[in-house]
N, C-alpha and C positions, 0 to 999 in steps of 0.2 A: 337526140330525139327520144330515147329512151327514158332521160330524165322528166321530159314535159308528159310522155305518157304512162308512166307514174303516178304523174302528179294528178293527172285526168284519174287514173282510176281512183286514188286516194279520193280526190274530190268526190267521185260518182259514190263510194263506199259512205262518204259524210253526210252525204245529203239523205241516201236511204235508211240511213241511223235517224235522221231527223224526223222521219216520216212518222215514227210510234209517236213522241212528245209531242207535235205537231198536231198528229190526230185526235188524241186526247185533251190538246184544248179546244177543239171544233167540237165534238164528243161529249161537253158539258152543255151543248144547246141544241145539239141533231141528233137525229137516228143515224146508227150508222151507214144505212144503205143511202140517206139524203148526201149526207157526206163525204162519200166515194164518189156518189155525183156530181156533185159541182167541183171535186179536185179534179175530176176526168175533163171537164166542162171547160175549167181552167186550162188543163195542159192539150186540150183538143183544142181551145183558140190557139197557141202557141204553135200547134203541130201543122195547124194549116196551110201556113205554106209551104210546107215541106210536101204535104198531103198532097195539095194541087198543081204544084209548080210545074209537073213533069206528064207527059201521056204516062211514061214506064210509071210514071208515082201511082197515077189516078188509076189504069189498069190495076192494083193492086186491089182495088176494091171487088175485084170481080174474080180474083184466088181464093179457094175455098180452104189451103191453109191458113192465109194470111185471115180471112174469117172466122177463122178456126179458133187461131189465138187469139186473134183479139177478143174475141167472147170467154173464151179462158180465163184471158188476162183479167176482165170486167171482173167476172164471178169470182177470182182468187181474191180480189181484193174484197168485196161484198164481206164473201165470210172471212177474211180476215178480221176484219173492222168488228164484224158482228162479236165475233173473238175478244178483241183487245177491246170492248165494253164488260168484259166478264173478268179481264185479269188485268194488271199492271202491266207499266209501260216495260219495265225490266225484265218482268216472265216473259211479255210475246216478243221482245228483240231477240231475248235468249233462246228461245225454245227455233228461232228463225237459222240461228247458228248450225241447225242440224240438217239445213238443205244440202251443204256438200253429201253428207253420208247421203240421204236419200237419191242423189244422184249419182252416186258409184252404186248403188245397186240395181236402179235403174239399168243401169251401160251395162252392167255383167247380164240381166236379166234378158238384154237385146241379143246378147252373145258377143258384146266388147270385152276384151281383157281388163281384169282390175286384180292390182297387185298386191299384196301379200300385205305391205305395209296400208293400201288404203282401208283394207278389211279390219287391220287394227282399228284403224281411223274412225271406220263405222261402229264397230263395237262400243267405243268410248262415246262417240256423239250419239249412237242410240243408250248406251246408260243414260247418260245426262240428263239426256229429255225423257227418260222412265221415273228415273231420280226425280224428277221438278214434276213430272203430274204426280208421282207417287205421294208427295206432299209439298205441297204448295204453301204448304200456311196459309197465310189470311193474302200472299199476291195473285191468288185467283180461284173462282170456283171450276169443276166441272165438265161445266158445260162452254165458259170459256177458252179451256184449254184442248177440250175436244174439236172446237169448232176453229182454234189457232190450229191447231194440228191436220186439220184436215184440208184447209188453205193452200199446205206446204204441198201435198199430194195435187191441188188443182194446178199449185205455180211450177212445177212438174208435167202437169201434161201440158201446158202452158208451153214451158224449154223443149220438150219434144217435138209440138206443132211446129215451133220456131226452125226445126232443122230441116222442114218440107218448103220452107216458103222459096219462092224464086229468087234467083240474084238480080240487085240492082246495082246500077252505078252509084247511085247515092244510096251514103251510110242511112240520112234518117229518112229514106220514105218507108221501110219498113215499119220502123216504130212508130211514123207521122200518123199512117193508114192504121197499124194497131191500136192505139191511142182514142181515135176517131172511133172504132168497131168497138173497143172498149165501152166507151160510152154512151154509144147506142143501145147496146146490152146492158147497161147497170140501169138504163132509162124509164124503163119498164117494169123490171125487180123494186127499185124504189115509188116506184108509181103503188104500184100493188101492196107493197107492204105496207107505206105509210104516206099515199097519198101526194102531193105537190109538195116539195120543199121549202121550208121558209127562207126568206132573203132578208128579213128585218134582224138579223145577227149582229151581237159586239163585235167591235172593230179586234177584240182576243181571238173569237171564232171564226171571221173573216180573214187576220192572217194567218191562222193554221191551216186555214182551206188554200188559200191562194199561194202559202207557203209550200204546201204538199203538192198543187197544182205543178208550181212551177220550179221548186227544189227537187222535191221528194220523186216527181216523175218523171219531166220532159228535160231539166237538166241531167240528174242521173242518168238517165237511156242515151243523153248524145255524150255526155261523159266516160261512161261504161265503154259502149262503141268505139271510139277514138284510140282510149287506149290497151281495150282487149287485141284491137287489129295489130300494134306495135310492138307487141312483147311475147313470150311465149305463156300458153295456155295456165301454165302451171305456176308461175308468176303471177299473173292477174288473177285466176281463181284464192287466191292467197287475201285477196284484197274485199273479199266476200265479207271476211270475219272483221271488219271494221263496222258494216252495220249494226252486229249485234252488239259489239262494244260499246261505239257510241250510245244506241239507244240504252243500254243499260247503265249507263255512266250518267246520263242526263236524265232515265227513270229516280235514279237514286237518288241525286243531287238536286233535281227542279221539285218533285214531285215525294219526295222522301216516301218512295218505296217502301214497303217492309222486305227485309230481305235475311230471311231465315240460312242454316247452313246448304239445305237439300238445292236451296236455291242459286247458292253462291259453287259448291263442290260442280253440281248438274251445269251451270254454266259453263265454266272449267273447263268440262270435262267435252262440252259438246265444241266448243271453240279450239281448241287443243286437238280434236278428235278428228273436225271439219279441215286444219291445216294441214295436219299426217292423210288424209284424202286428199287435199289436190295435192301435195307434193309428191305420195305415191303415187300420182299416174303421169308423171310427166314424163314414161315413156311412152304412152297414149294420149299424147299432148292434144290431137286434133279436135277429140269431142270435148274438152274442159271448156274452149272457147265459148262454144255455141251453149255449151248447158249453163255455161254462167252471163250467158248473152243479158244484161237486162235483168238482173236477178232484184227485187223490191218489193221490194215487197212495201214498203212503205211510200 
């Protein structure tokens, strides 16, 4: 059992890596905020039935955590996306590496314990990402990297919401109904910014959208789920640092990156930094699960 769930989180970690290359070829015909929307739009038809199958599911709609998040969830991705139009696919996978640290200080900040070796952990994932805005070189301005960075802080209180929401018996009505709230909240932000989205897209831009839809979101989240419930916390959180990987392995190699030293050391350093975090807290196993519940960013 252990091996298949594994293999789920492996998969869930691949498909959120795919999420950056994916976006950016939607990215060459949308605004970003058009194109958070119709990937939600995507993984909200999928989520569907999970959404309505149940009273406990559809009750969900009417939790003001579960509302919570999901309007979270919308807006982290919004300004992500806004983000990764400002820098390379390789800077915002990498700079995404530095979620574990943000969430060991989180937990201490709550009044959780966090251990000696995750504070290493943070030190090093916050160089990194000091290192990679300190100079970027030419894989991104600014204002991309401010606004990648600020993402991480929304998908953040995003994992917090998540730890109010009710229990159900089913793994995805959770994320079915988040999903849904999601995209009711990205509906109107893109309305405002730039109007009705277009639908006359290359069949390129169409499958990064439906790719993101349905890889990048609503498989990841029942992926993640399956196999965070089967292993222990500190384990699966380990499995976080295959998105940055990937997406910086496929920034470099699809999309030929430029990728200067600050950026290659800073990756490093935040991947490496984000491991020694969750393996130091796996005497505080219980919160690892829930704060890497779904963690996507892509």
């Amino acid at each position: 059992m252990n091996r298949l769930a594994f293999l789920a989180l492996a998969l869930a970690g691949l498909a959120w890596g795919l999420g950056f290359p994916l976006g950016k070829l939607a990215l060459r015909e949308l605004d970003p905020a058009h194109m958070v929307l119709l990937r939600f739009v995507v993984a909200s038809v999928a989520a569907c039935p999970f959404a309505f199958a149940t009273k406990e599911a559809r009750a969900l709609f009417r939790s003001p955590p579960v509302l919570l998040a999901g309007a979270l969830y919308g807006l982290a991705f919004v300004i992500q996306f806004e983000g990764l139009a400002g820098v390379t696919v390789t800077l915002a996978a990498l700079l995404v590496g530095a979620m574990p640290a943000l969430i060991a200080v989180s937990a201490y900040l709550m009044g959780e314990r966090v251990t000696r070796a995750s504070w290493i952990g943070v030190v090093a994932a916050t160089g990194g990402a000091a290192l990679i805005a300190g100079k970027p070189g030419a894989a991104g301005t600014a204002i991309g990297i401010a606004l990648s960075l600020a993402s991480l802080l929304v998908f953040l209180a995003w994992l917090l919401a998540l730890k109010r929401v009710p229990a159900t018996r089913s793994a995805m009505a959770v994320p079915a109904v988040t999903l849904i709230v999601a995209t009711l909240t990205v509906l109107p932000i893109a309305l405002l910014l730039h109007g009705a989205p277009p639908l006359a897209l290359s069949p390129v831009a169409w499958s990064g959208i439906i790719g993101q839809g349905l890889l990048s979101t609503f498989l990841a989240t029942a992926a993640w789920q399956y196999g965070a419930a089967r292993v222990d916390s500190a384990s699966a959180g380990v499995f976080i640092n295959i998105e940055p990987l990937i997406g910086a392995a496929l920034g470099i190699g699809l999309f030929g990156d430029p990728v200067g030293w600050p950026v290659l050391v800073g990756g490093v350093l935040i991947v490496l930094g984000s491991i020694v975090v969750v393996r130091g807290e796996r005497p505080t196993a219980s919160h690892a699960a829930d704060a890497t519940h779904g963690l996507s960013m892509e």
